[in-house]
Phi, psi and omega in degrees: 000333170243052165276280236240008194257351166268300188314335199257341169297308207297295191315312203271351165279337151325316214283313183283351141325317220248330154327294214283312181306332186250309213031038190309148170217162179240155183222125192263152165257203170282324213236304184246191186217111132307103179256125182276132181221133164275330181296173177327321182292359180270002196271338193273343182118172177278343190286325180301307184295326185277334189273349178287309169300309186298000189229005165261017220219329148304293184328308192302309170341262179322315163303298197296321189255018142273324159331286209309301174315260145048279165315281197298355150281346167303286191316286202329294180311312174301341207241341214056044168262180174232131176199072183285326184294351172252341129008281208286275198340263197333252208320346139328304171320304178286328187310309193297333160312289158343306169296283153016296177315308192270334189293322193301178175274151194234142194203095194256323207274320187251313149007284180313279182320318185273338149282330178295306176281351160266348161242070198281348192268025137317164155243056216274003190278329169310313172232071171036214177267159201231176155209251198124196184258154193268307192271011217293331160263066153257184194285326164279334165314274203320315173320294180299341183256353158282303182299314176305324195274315160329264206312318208282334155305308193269297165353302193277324173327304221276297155329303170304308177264000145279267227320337178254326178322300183309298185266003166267009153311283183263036159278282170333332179221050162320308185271044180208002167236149165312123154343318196270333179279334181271330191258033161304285200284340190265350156271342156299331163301282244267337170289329160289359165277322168290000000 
């Protein structure tokens, strides 16, 4: 259990850093996406702001598939199975954002312009210069937002159909355990879930 329970703290203090550091909002253009950021980092520039979106938008990943994992190694544990390989797949997703995030051309100069004249009745002066993808409909855009919207679907899905598996465990094996450990283990389900 804490194979995945310092990885899933360490991620969601990442996830609330990286929070505190951008405060970010996006804005789509005909062309590009402007990530707008309020936090400390526009004082440091847009190069900051930009590798800060490309490593929060992983993060959230990765905390949600370390939850989710979190139940399913319960149930695992509970069944005796060994399933490190479909573990390490789920962990594909963030990676491949991240890649994804770099194949494109990064044009912060043109960003910056094509926002400013497609929203002018905006107020762009809070966050100082800003930048973003030069590109947001190629096929790695649409990829990282395909990908993301899977996961952020099926993850909970997923969860959702271990949970009875998990708790018809531990039924079975109700008499053999302590009052204070099934209802240990049946609010660590049901918290996995939440």
């Amino acid at each position: 259990m804490t194979y995945f329970l310092y990885p899933s703290n360490i991620s969601n203090f990442l996830l609330a850093l990286l929070t505190v550091f951008l405060q970010f909002r996006t804005v789509q253009n005909t062309r590009s996406l402007a990530v707008l950021c309020q936090g400390p980092c526009k004082y440091l520039g847009p190069d900051w702001c930009f590798h800060g979106y490309t490593l929060i938008l992983p993060s959230a990943a990765t905390a949600g598939i370390l939850n989710i994992h979190m139940l399913y190694y319960r149930t695992t544990k509970m069944k005796n199975e060994k399933v490190r390989f479909i573990h390490g797949l789920w962990y594909l997703v963030p990676i491949m954002i991240i890649f994804c995030f770099y194949i494109r051309p990064i044009d912060f100069e043109f960003v910056y312009e094509e926002t400013l004249s497609s929203h002018p009745d905006y107020d762009f002066s809070p966050y100082m210069k800003f930048g973003g993808f030069a590109d947001s409909h190629d096929v790695y855009a649409v990829l990282v937002n395909l990908s993301l919207m899977i996961t952020a679907t099926c993850a909970p899905m997923f969860g959702y159909r271990w949970r009875k598996p998990t708790l018809n465990i531990l039924e079975k094996h109700h008499n053999s355990l302590s009052a204070s450990r099934i209802s240990q283990f049946r609010d660590l389900i049901h918290v996995g879930l939440n």
